[in-house]
C-alpha positions in Angstrom: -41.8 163.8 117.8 -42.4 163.3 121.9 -40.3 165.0 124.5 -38.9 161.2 125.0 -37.6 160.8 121.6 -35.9 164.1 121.5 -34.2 163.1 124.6 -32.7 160.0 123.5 -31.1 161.5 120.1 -29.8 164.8 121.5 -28.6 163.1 124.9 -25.2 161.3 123.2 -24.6 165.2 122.1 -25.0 166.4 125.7 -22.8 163.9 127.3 -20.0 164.2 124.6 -19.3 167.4 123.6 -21.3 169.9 126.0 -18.9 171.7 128.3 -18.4 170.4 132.2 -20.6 167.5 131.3 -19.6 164.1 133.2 -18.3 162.6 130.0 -15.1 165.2 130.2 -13.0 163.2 132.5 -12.7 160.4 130.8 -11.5 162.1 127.7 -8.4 163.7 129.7 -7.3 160.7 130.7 -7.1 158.7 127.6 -5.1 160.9 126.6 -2.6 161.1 128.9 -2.2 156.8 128.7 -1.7 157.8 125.1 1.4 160.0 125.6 2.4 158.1 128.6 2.6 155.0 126.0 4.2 157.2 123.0 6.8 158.1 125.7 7.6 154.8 126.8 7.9 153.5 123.5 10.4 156.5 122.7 12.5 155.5 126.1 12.6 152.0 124.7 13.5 152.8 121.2 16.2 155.5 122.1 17.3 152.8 124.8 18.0 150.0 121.5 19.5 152.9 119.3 22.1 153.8 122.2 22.8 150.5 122.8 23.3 149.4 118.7 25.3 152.5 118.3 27.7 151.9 121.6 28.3 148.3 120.7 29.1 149.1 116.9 31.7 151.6 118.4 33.1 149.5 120.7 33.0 146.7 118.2 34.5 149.6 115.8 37.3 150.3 118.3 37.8 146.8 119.0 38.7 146.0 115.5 40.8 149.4 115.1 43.2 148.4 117.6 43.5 144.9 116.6 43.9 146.3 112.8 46.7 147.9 114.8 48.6 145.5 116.4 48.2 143.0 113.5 49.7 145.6 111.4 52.8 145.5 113.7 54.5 142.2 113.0 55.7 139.9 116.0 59.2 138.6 115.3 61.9 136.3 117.5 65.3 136.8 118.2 68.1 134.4 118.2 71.4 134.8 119.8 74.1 134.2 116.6 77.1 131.2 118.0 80.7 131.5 117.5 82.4 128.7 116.0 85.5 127.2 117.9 88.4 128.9 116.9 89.5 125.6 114.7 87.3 125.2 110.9 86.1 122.2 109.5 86.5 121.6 106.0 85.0 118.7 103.8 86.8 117.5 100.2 86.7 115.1 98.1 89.7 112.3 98.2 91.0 109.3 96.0 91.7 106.8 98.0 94.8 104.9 96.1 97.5 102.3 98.2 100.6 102.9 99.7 102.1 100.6 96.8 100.3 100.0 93.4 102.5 97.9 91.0 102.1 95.8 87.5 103.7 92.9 87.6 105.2 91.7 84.0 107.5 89.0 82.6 110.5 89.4 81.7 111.1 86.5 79.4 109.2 84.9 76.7 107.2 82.0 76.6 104.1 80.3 77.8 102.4 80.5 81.4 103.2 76.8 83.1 100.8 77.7 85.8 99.7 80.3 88.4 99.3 80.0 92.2 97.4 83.4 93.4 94.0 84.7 92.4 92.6 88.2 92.9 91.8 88.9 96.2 94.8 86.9 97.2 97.0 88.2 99.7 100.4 88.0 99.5 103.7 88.2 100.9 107.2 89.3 99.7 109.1 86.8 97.5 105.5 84.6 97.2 105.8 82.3 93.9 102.6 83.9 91.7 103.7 81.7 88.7 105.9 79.9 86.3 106.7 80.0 82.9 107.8 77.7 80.5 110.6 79.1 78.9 111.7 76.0 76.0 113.5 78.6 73.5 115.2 80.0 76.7 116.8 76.8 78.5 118.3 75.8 74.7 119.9 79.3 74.3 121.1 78.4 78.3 122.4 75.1 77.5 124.4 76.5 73.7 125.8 79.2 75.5 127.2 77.1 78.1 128.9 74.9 75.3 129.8 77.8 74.3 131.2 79.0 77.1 133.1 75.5 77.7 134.8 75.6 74.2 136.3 79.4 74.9 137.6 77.9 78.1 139.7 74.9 76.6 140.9 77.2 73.7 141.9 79.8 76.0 143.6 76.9 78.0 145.9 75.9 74.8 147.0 79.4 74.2 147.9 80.2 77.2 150.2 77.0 77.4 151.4 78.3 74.6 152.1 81.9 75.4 153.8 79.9 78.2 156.4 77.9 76.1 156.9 80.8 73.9 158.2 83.0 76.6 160.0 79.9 77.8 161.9 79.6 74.2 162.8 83.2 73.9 165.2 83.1 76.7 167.2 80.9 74.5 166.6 82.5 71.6 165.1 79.5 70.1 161.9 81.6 68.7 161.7 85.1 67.0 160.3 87.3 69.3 157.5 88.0 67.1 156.4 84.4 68.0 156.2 85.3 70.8 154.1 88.4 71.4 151.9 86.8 69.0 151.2 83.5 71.0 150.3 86.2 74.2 148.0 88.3 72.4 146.2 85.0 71.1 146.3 84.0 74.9 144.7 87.4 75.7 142.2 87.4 73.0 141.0 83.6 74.0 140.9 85.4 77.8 138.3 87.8 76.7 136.2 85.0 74.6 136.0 83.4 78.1 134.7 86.8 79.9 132.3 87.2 77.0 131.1 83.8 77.3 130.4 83.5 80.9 128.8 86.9 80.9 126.1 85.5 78.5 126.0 82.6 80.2 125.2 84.3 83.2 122.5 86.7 80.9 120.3 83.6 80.1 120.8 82.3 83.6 119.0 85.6 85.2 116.8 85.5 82.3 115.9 81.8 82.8 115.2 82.5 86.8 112.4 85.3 85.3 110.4 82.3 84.3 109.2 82.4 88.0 107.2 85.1 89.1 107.5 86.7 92.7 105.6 89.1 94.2 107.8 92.1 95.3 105.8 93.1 98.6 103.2 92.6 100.9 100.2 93.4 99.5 96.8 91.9 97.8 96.4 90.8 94.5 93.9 93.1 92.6 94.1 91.5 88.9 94.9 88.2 87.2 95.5 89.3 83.5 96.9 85.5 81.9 95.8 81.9 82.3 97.8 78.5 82.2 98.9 77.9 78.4 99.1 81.7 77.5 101.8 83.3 74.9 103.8 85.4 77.7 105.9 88.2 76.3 108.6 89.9 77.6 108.3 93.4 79.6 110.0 95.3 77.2 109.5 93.8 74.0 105.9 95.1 71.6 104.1 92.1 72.9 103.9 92.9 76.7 100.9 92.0 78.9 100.3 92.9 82.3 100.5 89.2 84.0 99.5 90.1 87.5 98.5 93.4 89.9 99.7 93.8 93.4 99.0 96.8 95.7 99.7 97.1 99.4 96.7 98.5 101.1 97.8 98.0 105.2 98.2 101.9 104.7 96.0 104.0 102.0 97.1 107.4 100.2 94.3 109.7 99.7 95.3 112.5 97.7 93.0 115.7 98.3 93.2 119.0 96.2 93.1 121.7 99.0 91.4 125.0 97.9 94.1 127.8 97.6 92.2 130.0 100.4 92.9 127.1 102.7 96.3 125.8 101.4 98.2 128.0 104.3 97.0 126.2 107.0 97.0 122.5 105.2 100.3 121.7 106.6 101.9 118.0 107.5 100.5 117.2 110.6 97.1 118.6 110.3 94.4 115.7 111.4 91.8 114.5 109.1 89.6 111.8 108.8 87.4 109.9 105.8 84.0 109.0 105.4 82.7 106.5 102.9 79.3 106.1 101.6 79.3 102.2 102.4 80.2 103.0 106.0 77.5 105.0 107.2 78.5 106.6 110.6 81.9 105.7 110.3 85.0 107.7 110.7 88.7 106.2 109.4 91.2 108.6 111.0 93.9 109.5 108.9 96.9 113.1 109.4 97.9 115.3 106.8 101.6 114.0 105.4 102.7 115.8 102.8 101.9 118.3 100.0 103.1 119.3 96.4 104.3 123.1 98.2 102.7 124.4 94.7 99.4 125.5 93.7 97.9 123.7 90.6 97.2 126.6 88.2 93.8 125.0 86.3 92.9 124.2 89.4 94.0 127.0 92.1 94.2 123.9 94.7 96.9 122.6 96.9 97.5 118.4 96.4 98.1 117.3 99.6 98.2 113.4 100.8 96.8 112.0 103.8 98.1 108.7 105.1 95.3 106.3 106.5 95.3 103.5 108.5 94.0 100.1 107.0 95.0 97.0 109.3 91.7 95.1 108.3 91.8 95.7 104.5 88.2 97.6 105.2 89.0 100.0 103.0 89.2 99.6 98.9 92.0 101.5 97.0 90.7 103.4 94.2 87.1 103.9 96.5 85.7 107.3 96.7 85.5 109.4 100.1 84.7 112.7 102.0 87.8 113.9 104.1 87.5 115.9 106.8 89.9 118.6 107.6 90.1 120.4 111.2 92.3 123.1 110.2 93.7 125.6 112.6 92.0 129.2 112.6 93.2 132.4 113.6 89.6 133.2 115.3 86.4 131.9 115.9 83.7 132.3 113.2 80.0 133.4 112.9 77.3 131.3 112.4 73.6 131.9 112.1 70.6 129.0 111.0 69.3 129.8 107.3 66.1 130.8 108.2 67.9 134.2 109.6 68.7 135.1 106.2 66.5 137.4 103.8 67.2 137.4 100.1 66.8 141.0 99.0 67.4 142.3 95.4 70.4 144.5 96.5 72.0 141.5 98.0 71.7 139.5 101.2 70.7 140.8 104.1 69.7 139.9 107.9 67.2 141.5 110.1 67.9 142.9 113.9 66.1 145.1 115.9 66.6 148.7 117.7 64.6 150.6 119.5 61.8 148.8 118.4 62.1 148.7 114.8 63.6 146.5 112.4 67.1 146.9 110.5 68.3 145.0 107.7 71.9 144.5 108.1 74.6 143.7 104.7 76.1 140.6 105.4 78.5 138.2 103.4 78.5 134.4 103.8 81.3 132.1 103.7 81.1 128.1 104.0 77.4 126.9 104.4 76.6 123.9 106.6 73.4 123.1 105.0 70.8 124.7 108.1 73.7 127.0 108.8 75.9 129.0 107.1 78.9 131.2 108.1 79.1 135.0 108.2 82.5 136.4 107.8 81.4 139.8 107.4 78.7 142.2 108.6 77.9 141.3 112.2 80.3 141.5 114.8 78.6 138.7 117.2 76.6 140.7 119.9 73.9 141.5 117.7 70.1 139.4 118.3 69.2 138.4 114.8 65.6 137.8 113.4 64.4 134.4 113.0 62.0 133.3 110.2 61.6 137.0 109.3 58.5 137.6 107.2 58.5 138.4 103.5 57.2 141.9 103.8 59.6 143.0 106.8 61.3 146.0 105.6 64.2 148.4 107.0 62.4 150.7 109.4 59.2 148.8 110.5 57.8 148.4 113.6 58.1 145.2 115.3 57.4 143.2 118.4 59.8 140.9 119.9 58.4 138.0 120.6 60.7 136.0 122.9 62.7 139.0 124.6 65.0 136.8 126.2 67.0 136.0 122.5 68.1 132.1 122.9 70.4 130.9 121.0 68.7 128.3 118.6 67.5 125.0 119.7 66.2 126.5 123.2 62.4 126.8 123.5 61.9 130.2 123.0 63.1 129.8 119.1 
C-alpha cells in the first residue's frame, strides 16, 4: 500500500474523531440546534397542555355555577285580590208562573166546540168553549115544571089557610081545621123554596156548559176536541179540558244553601240566566222565603219574582240565578295555578328571606280559574304562581318579577 492510499482511508478518522481537528466545530453546533429544537417543542407542548387544562377549568367552573343557579328554581309572585265586600252566589231555579191553573168542567156532556189553542193568549172571562149539555137543559126545563106546580099548590093552600082563619072568627070551623089548613099552607111554602133552589142548581150548572178563562194568562194545553164525552170536575170521569198560566211575572223557586240562608232575605237582588239566552241577564229580587230550613236538604226555599212583559221566558224552563248577597267583609281570592296539592292537604307557596314557605290554606267557593281562601292568608302575603312540582318548604328560590302584580299585569 503507497503513502497515497494510506492517506485517503485514515484521513475520514483524522478529521472525525482526532482532537482540535477542524471537523470539531461543526459537531458542537448541531447539537445545540438539537436542544434548541427539543426546547421549543417542549415550550409549545407545555404552552397546548396549559391552555387544555385552563379551558377545561374554566369550562368546569362555568358549568359548576350554572349547575348552581339551575339548582335554585326562579319563581313569580302575584299579589292575592280582595273580593268586594258583597258575594256572588249561583243556584239552580225552576222557573214556574205567577198563576198555573187546570181548567175543568163542571157539568157533563159533550164538547160543542172550542175557541183557543195552545199558545193562545188570553184574557179574563174569554169564552175557551161550549158544551152541549142535552141531559142538563131537560133536568132545567122538569124542574122548572116542577117548580111551577109547587107554586100554584102553594097558592090554593094559602087561600085556604086564608078562609079558615076567616071562619074561625065565627066559629063556623073547628079550630083544628084550621091550624091544619096553615101548616098545609106552610108546608106547600117550603115545596116552593125547595123548588126554586133546584131550579136555580141546574141553572148555574147549565151556565158551566161555557167555559171561561179565569185570568190573564196563555194557554199551555188543549186536553179535548169537538164531539168529546166531557165529565164533570168532581165526578170519577174528570179530564183536564184546558191549561192556563199567567206568565207577565215568573216565580223561580231557588233552594238556598243553609250557610247562606241568613243573608237570603226579601229584597236581596238577583238575576237569571238561561242556556237559550246566551249573554243575557233577566233581573229578578228576592221576595219571599219558607223562614224554615228543609231538613233532607239543609236549604232555604226562597222565591224570586221576575219580570216577563214579552212572554221571553218559558214557565217550567231551567235557569242559573244569581245572588249578590250582602257580606260582612271582603274575601280572598287567588288564580288556581297558585295552589299546590300536597298529601297533608292543600297548600300555597310564599317566599321569605329568600326561601320558599308552604302555607295551610282552606278554600271556600271556586270560580273555575279562581277560587276563594277563607282561611290561611291574611291578604298582604305575595303568593307563588305556577309553583313547580318539586318546590318544597325551605328551598331556595329566586323571584323572578320582584315587583308582585296582581294577575293579568305583564309581569305574571
Amino acid at each position: 500500500m503507497s503513502v497515497e492510499e494510506s492517506y485517503d482511508i485514515e484521513a475520514p478518522e483524522v478529521v472525525n474523531g482526532g482532537p482540535g481537528s477542524p471537523g470539531q466545530r461543526p459537531s458542537s453546533s448541531g447539537s445545540a440546534k438539537v436542544f434548541l429544537g427539543l426546547l421549543l417543542v417542549l415550550v409549545v407542548a407545555g404552552a397546548v397542555i396549559y391552555h387544555g387544562v385552563s379551558a377545561r377549568v374554566r369550562t368546569s367552573n362555568e358549568v359548576k355555577m350554572d349547575t348552581q343557579n339551575l339548582a335554585v328554581p326562579s319563581v313569580a309572585l302575584i299579589q292575592p285580590k280582595r273580593s268586594a265586600p258583597q258575594e256572588e252566589i249561583v243556584l239552580p231555579g225552576n222557573i214556574q208562573a205567577f198563576i198555573d191553573a187546570p181548567i175543568y168542567a163542571r157539568t157533563n156532556g159533550y164538547l160543542k166546540r172550542w175557541y183557543v189553542d195552545i199558545g193562545g193568549r188570553v184574557k179574563k172571562d174569554q169564552l175557551l168553549a161550549e158544551i152541549d149539555t142535552p141531559e142538563l137543559d131537560q133536568q132545567l126545563q122538569a124542574a122548572r115544571a116542577d117548580a111551577s106546580t109547587a107554586k100554584a099548590n102553594y097558592e090554593l093552600a094559602q087561600t085556604t089557610s086564608v078562609r079558615y082563619q076567616s071562619l074561625l072568627k065565627s066559629d063556623s070551623v073547628a079550630k083544628q081545621d084550621v091550624d091544619n089548613a096553615v101548616g098545609n099552607a106552610q108546608s106547600k111554602q117550603a115545596m116552593v123554596d125547595s123548588a126554586v133552589d133546584n131550579v136555580k142548581r141546574l141553572e148555574q150548572l147549565q151556565s158551566f156548559e161555557k167555559v171561561y178563562a179565569p185570568f190573564d194568562g196563555i194557554l199551555t194545553a188543549r186536553n179535548t176536541d169537538i164531539g168529546q164525552l166531557i165529565g164533570s170536575g168532581s165526578g170519577p170521569g174528570a179530564k183536564e179540558l184546558f191549561h192556563v198560566a199567567a206568565i207577565n211575572t215568573l216565580r223561580v223557586y231557588v233552594n238556598v244553601p243553609q250557610i247562606y240562608s241568613p243573608a237570603a232575605v226579601p229584597g236581596v237582588l238577583a238575576y237569571l240566566t238561561l242556556p237559550q239566552f246566551a249573554g243575557r241577564r233577566f233581573p229578578g229580587k228576592l221576595v219571599r222565603n219558607a223562614e224554615a230550613i228543609d231538613q233532607p236538604s239543609r236549604t232555604l226555599l226562597t222565591e224570586v219574582d221576575v219580570a216577563n212583559p214579552n212572554g221571553e221566558i218559558p214557565p217550567g224552563a231551567y235557569a242559573e240565578v244569581h245572588f249578590k248577597l250582602p257580606s260582612a267583609a271582603s274575601t280572598i281570592v287567588i288564580p288556581v295555578t297558585c295552589l299546590i296539592f300536597r298529601s297533608e292537604g292543600l297548600r300555597v307557596g310564599v317566599v321569605r328571606k329568600g326561601v320558599a314557605v308552604m302555607i295551610p290554606i282552606t278554600i271556600g267557593r271556586d270560580f273555575g280559574t279562581e277560587v276563594e281562601v277563607v282561611a290561611g292568608l291574611d291578604g298582604n302575603e305575595k303568593v307563588i304562581s305556577n309553583p313547580p312540582d318539586s318546590l318544597v318548604d325551605g328551598q331556595e328560590v329566586r323571584i323572578a318579577n320582584p315587583g308582585a302584580e296582581s294577575w293579568g299585569a305583564d309581569s305574571d
